[in-house]
N, CA, C and O atoms as CSV, one atom per row, in Angstrom:
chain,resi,resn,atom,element,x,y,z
A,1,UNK,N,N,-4.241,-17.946,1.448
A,1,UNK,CA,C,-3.129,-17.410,2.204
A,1,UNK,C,C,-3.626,-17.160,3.624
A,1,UNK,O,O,-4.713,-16.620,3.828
A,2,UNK,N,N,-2.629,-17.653,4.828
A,2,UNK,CA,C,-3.384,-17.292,5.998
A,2,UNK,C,C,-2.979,-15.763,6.242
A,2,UNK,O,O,-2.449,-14.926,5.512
A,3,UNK,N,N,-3.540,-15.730,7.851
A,3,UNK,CA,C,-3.494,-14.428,8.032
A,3,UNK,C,C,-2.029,-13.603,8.338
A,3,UNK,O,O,-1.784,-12.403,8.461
A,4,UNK,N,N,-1.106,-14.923,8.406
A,4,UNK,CA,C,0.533,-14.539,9.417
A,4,UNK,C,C,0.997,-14.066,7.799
A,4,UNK,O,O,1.563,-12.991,7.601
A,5,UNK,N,N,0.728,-14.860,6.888
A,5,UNK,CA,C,1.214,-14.884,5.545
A,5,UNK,C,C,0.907,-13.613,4.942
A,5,UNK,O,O,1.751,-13.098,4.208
A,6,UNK,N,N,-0.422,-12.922,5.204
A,6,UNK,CA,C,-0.772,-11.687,5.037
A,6,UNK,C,C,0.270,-10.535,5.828
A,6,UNK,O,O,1.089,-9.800,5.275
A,7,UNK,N,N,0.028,-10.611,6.969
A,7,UNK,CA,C,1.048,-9.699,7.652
A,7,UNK,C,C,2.398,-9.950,7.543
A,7,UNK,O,O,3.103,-9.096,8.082
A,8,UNK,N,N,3.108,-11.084,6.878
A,8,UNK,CA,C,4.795,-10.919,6.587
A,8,UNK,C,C,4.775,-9.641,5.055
A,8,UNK,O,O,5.508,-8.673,4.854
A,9,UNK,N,N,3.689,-10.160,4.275
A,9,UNK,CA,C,3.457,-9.952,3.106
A,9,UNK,C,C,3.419,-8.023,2.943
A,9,UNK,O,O,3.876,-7.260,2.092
A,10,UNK,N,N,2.395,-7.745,4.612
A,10,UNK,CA,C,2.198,-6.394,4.522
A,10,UNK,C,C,3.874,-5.592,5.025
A,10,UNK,O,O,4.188,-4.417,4.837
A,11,UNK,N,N,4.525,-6.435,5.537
A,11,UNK,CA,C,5.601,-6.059,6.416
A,11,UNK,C,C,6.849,-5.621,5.176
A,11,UNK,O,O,7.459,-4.552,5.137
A,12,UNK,N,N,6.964,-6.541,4.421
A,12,UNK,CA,C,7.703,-6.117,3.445
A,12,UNK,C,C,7.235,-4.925,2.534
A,12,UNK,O,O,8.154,-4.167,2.227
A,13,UNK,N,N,6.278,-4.677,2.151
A,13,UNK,CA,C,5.186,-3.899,1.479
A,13,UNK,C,C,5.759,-2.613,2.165
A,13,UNK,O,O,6.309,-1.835,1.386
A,14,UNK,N,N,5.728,-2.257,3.469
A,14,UNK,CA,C,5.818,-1.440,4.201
A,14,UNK,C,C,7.474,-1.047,4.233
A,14,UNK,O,O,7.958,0.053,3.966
A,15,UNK,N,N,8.009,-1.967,4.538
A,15,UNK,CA,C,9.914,-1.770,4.348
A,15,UNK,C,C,10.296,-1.358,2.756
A,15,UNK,O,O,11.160,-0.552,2.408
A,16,UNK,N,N,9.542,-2.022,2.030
A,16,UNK,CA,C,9.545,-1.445,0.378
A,16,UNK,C,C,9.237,-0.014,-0.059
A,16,UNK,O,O,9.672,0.753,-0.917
A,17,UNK,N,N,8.513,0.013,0.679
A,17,UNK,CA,C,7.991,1.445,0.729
A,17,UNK,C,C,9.161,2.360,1.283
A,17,UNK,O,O,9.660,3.149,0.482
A,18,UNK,N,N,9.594,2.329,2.447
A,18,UNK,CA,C,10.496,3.078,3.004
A,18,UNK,C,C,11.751,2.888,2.262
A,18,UNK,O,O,12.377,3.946,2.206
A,19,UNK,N,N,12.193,2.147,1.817
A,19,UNK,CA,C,13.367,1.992,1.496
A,19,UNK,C,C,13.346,2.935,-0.113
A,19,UNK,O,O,14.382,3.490,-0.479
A,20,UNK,N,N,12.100,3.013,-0.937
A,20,UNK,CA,C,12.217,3.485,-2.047
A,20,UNK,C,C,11.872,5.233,-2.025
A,20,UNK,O,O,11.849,5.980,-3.004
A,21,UNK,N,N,11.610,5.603,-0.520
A,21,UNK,CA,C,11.334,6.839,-0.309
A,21,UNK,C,C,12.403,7.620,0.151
A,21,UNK,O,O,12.453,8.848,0.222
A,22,UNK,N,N,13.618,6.435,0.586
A,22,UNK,CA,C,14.869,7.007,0.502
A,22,UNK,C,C,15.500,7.327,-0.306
A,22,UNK,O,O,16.340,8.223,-0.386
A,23,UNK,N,N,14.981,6.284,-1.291
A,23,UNK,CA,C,16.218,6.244,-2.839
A,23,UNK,C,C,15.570,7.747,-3.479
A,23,UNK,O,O,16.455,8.469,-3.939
A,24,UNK,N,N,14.529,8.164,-3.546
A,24,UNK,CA,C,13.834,9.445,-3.834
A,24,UNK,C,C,14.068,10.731,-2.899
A,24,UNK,O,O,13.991,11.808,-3.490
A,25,UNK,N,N,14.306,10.763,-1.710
A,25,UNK,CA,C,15.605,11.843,-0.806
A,25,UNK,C,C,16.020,12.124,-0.836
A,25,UNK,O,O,16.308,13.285,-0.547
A,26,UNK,N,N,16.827,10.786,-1.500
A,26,UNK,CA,C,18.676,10.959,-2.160
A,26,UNK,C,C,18.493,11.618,-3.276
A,26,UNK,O,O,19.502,11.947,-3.900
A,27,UNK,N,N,17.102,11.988,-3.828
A,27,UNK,CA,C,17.416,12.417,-5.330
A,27,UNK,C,C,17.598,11.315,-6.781
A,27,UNK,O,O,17.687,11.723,-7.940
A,28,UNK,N,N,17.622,9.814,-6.336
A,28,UNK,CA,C,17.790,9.126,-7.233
A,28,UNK,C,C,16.456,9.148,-8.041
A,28,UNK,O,O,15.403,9.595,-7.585
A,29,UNK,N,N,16.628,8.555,-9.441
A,29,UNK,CA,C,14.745,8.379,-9.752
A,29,UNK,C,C,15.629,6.693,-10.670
A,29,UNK,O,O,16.709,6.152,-10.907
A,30,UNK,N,N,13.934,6.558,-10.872
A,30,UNK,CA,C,13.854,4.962,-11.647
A,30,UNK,C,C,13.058,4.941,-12.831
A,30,UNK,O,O,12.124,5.693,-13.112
A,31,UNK,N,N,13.572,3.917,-13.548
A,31,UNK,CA,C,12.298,4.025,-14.658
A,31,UNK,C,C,11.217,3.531,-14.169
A,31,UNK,O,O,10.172,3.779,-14.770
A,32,UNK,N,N,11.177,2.756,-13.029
A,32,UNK,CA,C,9.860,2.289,-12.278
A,32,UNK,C,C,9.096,3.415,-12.007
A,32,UNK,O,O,7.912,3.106,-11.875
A,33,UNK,N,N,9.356,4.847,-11.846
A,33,UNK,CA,C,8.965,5.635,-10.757
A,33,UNK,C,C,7.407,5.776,-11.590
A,33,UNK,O,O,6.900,6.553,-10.781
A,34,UNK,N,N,6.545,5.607,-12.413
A,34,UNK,CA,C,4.929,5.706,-12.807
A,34,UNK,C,C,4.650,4.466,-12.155
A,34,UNK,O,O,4.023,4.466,-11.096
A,35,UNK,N,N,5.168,3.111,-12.831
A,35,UNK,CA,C,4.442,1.700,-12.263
A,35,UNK,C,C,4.300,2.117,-10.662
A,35,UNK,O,O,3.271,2.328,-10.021
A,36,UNK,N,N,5.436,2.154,-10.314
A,36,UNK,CA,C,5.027,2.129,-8.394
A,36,UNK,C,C,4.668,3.087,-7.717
A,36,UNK,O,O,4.704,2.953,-6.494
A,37,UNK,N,N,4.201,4.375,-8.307
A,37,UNK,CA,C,3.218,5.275,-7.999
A,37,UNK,C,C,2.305,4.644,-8.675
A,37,UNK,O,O,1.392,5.407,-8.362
A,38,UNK,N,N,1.799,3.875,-9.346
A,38,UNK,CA,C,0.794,3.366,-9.849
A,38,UNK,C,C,0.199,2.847,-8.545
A,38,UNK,O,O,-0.727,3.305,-7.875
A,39,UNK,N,N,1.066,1.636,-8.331
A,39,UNK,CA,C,1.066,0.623,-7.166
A,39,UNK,C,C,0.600,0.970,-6.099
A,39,UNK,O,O,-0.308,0.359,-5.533
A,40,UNK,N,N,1.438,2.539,-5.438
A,40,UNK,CA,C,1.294,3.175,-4.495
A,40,UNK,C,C,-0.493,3.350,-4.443
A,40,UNK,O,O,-1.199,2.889,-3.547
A,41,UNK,N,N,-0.989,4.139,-5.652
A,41,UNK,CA,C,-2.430,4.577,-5.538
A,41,UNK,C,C,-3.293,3.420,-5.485
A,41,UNK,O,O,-4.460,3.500,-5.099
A,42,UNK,N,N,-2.771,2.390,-5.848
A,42,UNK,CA,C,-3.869,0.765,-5.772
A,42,UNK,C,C,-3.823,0.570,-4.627
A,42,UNK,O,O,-4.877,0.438,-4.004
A,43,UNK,N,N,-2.810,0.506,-4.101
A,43,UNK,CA,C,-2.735,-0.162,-2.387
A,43,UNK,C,C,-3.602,0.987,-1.480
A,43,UNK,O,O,-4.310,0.770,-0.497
A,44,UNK,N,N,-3.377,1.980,-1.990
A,44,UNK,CA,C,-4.028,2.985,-0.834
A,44,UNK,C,C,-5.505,2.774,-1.095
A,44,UNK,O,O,-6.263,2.871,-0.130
A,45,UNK,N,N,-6.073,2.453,-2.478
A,45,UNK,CA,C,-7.518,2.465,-2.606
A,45,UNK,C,C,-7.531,1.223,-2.014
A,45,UNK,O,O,-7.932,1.343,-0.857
A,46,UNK,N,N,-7.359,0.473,-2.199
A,46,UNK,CA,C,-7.193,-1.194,-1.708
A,46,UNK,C,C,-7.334,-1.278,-0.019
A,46,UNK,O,O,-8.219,-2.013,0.420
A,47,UNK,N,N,-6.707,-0.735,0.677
A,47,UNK,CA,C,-6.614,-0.237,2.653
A,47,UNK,C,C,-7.649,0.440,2.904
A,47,UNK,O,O,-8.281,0.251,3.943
A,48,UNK,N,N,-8.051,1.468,1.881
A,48,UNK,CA,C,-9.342,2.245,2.461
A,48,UNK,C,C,-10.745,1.696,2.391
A,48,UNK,O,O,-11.703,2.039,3.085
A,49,UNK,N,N,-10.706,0.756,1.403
A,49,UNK,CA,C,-11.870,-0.469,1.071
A,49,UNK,C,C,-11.728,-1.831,2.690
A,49,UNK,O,O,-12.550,-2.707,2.961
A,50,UNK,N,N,-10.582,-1.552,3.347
A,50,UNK,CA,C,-10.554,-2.492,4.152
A,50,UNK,C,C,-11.086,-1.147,5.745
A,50,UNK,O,O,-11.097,0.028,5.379
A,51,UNK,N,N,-11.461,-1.396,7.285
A,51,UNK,CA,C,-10.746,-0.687,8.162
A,51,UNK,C,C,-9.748,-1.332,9.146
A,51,UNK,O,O,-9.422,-2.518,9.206
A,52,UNK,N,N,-9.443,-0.571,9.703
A,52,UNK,CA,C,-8.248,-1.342,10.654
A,52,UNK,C,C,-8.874,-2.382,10.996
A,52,UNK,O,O,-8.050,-3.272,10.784
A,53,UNK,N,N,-9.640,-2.777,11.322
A,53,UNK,CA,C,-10.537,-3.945,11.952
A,53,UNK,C,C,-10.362,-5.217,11.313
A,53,UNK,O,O,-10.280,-6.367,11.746
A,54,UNK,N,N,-10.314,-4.531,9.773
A,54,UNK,CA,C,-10.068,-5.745,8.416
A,54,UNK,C,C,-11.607,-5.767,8.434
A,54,UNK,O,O,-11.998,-6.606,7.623
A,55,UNK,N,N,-12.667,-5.121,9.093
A,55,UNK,CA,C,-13.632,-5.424,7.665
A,55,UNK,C,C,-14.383,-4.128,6.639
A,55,UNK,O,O,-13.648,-3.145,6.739
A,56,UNK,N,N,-15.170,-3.922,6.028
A,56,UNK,CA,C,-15.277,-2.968,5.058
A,56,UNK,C,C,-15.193,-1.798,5.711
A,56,UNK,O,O,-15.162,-1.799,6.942
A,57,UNK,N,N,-15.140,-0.575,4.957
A,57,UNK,CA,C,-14.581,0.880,5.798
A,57,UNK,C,C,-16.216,1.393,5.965
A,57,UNK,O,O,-17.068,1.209,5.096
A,58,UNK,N,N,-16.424,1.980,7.094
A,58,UNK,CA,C,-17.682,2.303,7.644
A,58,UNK,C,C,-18.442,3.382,6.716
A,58,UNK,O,O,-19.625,3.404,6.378
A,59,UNK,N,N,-16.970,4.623,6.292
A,59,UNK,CA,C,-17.216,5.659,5.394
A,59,UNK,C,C,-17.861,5.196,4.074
A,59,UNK,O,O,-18.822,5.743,3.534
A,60,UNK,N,N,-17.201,4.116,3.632
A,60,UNK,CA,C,-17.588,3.994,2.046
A,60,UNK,C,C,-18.262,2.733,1.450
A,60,UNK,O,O,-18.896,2.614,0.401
A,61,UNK,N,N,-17.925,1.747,2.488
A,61,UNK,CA,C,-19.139,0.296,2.675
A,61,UNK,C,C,-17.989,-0.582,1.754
A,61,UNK,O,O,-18.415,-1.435,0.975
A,62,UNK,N,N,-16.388,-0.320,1.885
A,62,UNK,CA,C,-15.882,-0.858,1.224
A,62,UNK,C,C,-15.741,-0.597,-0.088
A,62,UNK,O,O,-14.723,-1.134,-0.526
A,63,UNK,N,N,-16.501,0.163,-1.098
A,63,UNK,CA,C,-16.343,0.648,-2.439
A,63,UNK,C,C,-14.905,1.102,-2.499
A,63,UNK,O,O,-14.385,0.711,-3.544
A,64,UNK,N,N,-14.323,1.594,-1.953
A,64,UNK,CA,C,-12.952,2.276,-1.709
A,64,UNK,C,C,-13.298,4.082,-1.954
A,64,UNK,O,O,-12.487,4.934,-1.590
A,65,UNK,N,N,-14.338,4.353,-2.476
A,65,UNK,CA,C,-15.007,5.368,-2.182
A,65,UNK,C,C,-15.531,5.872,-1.106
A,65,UNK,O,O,-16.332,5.290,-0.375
A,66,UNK,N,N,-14.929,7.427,-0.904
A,66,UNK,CA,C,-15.486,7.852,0.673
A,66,UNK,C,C,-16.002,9.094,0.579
A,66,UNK,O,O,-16.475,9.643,1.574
């Protein structure tokens, strides 16, 4: 996957996100709501293993541990 393909990929990721933090505002819930708090905690360990830079995080050498 190139890198544009990565960033459409993160872009939706990011609008997905917002859009389901509304539906949770409103008070709605889902039977999704464990899987994509699941999701939620993978992606965040997943970003902290990266740094903004895109290469391993200085704190944790990439382990996703910091």
């Amino acid at each position: 996957m190139d890198d544009f393909k990565v960033y459409q990929k993160v872009k939706e990721a990011i609008q997905a996100i917002d859009d389901y933090k509304k539906m949770l505002d409103k008070g709605e819930m889902s039977v999704w709501n464990r899987e994509i708090n699941e999701g939620l905690v993978e992606l965040n360990e997943k970003r902290h293993m990266l740094a903004s830079s895109g290469q391993a995080c200085n704190c944790c050498g990439g382990s996703g541990r910091a």
